[in-house]
C-alpha positions as CSV (number, residue, x, y, z in Angstrom):
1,X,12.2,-2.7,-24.7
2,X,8.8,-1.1,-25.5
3,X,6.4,0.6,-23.6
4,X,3.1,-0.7,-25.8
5,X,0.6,-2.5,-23.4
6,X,-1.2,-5.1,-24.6
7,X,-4.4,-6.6,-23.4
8,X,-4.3,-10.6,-22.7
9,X,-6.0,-12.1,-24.3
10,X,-6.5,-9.7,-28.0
11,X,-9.7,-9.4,-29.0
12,X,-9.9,-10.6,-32.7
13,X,-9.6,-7.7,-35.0
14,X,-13.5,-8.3,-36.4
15,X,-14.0,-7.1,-32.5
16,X,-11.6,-4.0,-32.6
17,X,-12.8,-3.0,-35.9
18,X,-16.7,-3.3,-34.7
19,X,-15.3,-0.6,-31.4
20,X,-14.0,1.7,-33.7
21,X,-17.2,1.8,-35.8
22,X,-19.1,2.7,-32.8
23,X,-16.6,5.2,-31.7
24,X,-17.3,7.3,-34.5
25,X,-20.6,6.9,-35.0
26,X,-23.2,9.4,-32.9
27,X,-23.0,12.9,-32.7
28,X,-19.4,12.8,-31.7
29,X,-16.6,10.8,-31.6
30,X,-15.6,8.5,-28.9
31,X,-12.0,9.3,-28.8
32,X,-11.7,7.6,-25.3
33,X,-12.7,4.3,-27.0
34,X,-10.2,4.8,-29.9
35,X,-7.1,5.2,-28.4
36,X,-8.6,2.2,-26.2
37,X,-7.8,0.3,-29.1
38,X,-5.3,2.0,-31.6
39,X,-2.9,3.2,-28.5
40,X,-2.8,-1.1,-27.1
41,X,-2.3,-2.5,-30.3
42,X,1.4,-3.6,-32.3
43,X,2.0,-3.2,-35.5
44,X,0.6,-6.4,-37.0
45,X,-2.6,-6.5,-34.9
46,X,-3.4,-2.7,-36.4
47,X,-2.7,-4.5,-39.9
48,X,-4.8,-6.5,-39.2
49,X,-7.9,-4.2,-37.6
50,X,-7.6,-2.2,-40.6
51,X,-8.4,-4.8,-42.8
52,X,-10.9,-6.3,-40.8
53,X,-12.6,-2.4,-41.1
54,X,-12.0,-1.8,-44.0
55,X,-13.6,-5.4,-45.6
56,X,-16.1,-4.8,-43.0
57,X,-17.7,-1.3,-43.3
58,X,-16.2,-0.6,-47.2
59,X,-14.5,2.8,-46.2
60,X,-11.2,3.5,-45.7
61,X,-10.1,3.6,-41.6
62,X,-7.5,6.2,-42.2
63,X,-10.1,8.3,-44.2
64,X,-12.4,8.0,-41.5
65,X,-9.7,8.7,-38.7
66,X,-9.2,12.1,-40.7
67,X,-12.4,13.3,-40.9
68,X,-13.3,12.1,-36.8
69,X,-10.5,13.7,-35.1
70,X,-7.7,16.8,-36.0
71,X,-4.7,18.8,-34.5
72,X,-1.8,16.9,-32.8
73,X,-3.8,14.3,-31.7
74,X,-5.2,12.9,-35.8
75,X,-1.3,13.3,-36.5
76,X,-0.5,11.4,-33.8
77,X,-2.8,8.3,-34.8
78,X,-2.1,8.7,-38.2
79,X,1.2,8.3,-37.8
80,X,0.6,5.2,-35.5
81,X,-1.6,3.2,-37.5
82,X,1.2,2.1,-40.2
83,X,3.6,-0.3,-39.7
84,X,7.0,1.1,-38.4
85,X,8.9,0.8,-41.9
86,X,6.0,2.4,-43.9
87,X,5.8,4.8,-41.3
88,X,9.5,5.8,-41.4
89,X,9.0,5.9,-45.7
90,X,5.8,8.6,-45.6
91,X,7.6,10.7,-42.5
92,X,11.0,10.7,-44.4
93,X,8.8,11.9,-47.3
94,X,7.1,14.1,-45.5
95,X,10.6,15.4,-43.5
96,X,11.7,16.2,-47.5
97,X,9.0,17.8,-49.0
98,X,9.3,20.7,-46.4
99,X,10.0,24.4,-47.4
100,X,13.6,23.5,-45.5
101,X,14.1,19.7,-45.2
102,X,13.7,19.0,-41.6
103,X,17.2,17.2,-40.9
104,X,16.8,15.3,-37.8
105,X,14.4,12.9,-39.3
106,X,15.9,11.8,-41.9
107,X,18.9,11.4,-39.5
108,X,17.0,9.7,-37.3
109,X,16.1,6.9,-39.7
110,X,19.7,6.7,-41.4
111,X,21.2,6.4,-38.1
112,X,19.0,3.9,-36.1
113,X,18.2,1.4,-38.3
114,X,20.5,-1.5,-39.0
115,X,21.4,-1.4,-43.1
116,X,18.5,-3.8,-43.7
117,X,16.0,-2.1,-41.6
118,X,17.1,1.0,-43.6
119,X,16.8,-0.8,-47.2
120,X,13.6,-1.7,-46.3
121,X,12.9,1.6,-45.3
122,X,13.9,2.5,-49.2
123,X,12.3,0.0,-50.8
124,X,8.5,1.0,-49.3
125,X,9.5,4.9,-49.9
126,X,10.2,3.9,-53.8
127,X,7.0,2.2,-54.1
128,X,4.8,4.7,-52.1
129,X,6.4,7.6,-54.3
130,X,8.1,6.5,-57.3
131,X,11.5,7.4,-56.6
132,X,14.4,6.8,-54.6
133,X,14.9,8.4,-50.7
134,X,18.3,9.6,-52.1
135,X,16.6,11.1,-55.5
136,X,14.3,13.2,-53.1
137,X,16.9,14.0,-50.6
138,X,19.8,15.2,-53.8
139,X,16.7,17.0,-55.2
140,X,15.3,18.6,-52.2
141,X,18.4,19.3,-49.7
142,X,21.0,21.8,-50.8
143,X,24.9,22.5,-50.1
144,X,26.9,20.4,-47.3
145,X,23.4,19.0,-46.1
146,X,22.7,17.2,-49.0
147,X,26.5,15.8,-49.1
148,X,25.5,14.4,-45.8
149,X,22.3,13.1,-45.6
150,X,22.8,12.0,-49.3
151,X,26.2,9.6,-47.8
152,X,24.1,8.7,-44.8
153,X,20.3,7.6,-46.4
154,X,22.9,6.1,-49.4
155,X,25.3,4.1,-47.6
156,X,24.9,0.1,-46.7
157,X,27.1,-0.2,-43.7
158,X,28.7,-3.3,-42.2
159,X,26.8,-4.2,-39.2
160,X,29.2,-6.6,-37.6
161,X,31.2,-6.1,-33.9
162,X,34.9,-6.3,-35.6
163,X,37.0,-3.3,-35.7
164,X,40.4,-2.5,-37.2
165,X,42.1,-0.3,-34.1
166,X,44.9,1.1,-36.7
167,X,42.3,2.5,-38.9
168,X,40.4,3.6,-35.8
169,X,43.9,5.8,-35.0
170,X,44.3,7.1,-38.4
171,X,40.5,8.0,-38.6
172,X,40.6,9.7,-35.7
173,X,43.6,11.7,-36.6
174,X,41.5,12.2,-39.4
175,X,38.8,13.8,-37.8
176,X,40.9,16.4,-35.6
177,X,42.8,17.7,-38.2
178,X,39.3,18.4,-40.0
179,X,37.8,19.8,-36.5
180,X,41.2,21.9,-35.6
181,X,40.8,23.2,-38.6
182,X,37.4,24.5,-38.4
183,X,36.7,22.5,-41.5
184,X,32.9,20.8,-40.7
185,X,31.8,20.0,-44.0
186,X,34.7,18.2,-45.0
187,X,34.4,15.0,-47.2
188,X,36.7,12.9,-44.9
189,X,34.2,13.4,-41.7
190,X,31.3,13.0,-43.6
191,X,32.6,9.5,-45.1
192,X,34.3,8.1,-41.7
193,X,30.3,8.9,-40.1
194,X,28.3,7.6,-43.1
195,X,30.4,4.4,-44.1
196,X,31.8,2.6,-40.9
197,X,30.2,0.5,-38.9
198,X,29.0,1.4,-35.2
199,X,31.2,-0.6,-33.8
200,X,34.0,0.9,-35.5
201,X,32.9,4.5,-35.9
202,X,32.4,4.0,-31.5
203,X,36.3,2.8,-31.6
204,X,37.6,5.8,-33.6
205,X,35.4,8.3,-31.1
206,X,37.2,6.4,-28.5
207,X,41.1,6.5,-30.2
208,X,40.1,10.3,-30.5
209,X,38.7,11.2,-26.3
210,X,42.4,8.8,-25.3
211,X,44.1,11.1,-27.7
212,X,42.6,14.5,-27.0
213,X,40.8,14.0,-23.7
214,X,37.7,15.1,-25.6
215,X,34.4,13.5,-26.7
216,X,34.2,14.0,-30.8
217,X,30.7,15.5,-30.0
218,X,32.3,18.2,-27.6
219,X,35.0,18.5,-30.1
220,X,32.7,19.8,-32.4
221,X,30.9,22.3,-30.3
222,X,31.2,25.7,-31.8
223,X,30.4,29.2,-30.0
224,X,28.1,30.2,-32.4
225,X,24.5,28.3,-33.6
226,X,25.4,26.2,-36.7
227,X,22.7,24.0,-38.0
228,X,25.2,21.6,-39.6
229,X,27.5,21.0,-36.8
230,X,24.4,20.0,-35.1
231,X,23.2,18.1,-37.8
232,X,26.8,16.0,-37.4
233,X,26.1,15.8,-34.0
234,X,23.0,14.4,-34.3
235,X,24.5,11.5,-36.7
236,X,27.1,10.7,-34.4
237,X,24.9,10.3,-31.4
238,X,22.1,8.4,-33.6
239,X,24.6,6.0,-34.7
240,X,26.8,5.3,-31.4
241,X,24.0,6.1,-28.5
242,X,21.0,6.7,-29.7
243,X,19.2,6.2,-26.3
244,X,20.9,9.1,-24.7
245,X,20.0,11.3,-27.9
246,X,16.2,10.3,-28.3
247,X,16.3,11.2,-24.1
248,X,17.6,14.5,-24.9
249,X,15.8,15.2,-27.6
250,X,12.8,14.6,-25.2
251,X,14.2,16.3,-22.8
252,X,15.1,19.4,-25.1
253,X,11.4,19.6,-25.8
254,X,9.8,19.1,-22.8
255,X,12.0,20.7,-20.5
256,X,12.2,24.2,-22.2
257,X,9.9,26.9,-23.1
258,X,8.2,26.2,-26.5
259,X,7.1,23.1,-27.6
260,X,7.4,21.0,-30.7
261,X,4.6,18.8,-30.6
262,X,5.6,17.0,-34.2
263,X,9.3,16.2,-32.5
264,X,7.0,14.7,-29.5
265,X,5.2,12.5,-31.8
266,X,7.7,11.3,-33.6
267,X,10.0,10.3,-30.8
268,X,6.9,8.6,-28.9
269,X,5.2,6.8,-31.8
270,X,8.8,5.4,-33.5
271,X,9.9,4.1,-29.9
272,X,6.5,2.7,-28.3
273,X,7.3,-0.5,-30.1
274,X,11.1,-0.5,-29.7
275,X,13.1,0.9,-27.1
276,X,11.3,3.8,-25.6
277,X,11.0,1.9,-21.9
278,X,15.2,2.3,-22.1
279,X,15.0,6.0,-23.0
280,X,12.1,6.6,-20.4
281,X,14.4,5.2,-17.6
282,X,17.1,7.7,-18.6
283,X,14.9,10.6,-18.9
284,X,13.4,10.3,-15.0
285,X,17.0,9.6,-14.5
286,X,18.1,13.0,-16.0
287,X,15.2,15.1,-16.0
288,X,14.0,14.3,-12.4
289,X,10.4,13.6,-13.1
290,X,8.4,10.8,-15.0
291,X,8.4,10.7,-18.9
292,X,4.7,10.7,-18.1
293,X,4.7,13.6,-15.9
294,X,6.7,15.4,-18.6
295,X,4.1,15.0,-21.3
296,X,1.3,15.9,-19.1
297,X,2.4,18.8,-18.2
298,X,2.7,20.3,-21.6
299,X,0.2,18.4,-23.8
300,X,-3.8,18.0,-23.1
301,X,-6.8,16.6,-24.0
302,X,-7.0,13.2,-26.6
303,X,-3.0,14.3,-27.8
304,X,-2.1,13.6,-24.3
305,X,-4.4,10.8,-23.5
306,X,-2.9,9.2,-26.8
307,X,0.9,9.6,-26.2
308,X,0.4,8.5,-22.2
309,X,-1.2,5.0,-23.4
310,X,1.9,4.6,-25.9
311,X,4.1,5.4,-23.0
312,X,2.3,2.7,-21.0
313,X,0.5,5.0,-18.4
């Protein structure tokens, strides 16, 4: 469930888009009365404000959001105002066009997302930048991560509950030999996680715990740091429980010394309208302190007012 509070009634979006006017006009901007707004909105009422803005002052609402606010907190809002599939597109693009393609996001939105969700992820990144998501990700990622974010952003999967429990054996046979041999990047795990369904990839982890009274994720723990063991860790958590790996990845941020606010963001503003009220119970489950408590303690100011009201403070 989501954690986006919404006022009852909705003021029309004439209203909202007449409050963010006056928020940045003045001296300074009124960043309390923005997030009033923006953070207690859902996808199609922002639509909607923006529009409303837009026809009604004949500027640009994102332009203007730019030049009111900066830091963590303009990313933040940025990255909240679109629509959760055009949002997904520009931070997959975004998640590419890094010096080093920054892996869990584009993970993150092969994993999650059903194979429609995920097509229509594609179909807005094609027509925002004129080429495919797998063109940018076999131009920009190199080696065994581009075989396997390639598979994964490429792949429509059967979304169905049925499973075949003798290919769920022979997979996970499949998948030992491959581990026992120290052989991570080869073809046969990276087509068993990118083409199965979650129903059936869950059976096959199952067939292999029964068979070697190990999880596949523990499996393929290794002594030393190795970015793409964790990168196939990350898929397999995304794809069979990816409320306990957004937890942890909240956890893993807030919980340790360091902070990655873009992580933060991400997590928060892809889940407010989802299922972050499932992965905020399992984080004050694990962590032993509010999601809300969490955040405050290592963000401030607007950035922290901002992600609170998404969390539903």
């Amino acid at each position: 469930m989501a954690t986006l509070s919404i006022p009852n009634p909705v003021p029309s979006a004439i209203e909202d888009a007449e409050k963010l006017r006056k928020a940045f006009q003045g001296w300074g901007t009124d960043e309390k009365a923005m997030i009033a707004v923006l953070a207690h909105r859902d996808a199609a009422q922002r639509k909607q404000i923006k529009i409303a803005y837009e026809e009604q002052y004949k500027e640009k609402l994102l332009k203007r959001i730019e030049s009111e606010i900066s830091g963590h907190f303009e990313r933040a809002v940025y990255r909240w105002i679109f629509d959760p599939v055009e949002r997904q597109a520009i931070m997959a693009n975004i998640a590419i066009k890094n010096k080093v393609v920054d892996f869990p996001v584009i993970i993150e939105i092969a994993c999650i997302n059903s194979s429609n969700e995920l097509l229509a992820v594609k179909q807005v990144y094609q027509s925002l930048y004129k080429h495919s998501l797998e063109e940018d990700v076999a131009s920009h990622a190199t080696g065994d991560f581009r075989k396997l974010l390639f598979a994964l952003v490429g792949t429509y999967r059967y979304d169905g509950e049925e499973i075949n429990t003798e290919l769920a054996k022979t997979e996970a046979k499949i998948l030992n030999d491959a581990i026992t041999k120290g052989e991570y990047n080869s073809d046969e795990i990276i087509r068993i996680l990118s083409t199965r369904s979650k129903a059936q990839l869950q059976a096959t982890f199952n067939c292999y715990k029964d068979a070697h009274n190990l999880s596949i994720t523990k499996a393929l723990s290794t002594k030393t740091p190795n970015d793409f063991v964790i990168a196939l860790r990350a898929a397999i958590r995304c794809r069979t429980t990816p409320t306990k790996y957004f937890e942890k990845v909240l956890r893993n941020i807030l919980q340790k010394s360091g902070m990655d606010e873009d992580a933060l963001t991400r997590v928060i503003v892809m889940h407010a309208e989802k299922d972050l009220k499932e992965i905020k119970e399992l984080f004050q489950t694990r962590a032993n302190m509010t999601l809300e408590q969490a955040v405050a303690k290592k963000t401030s100011g607007d950035y922290e007012n901002f992600l609170l009201a998404l969390i539903g403070n």
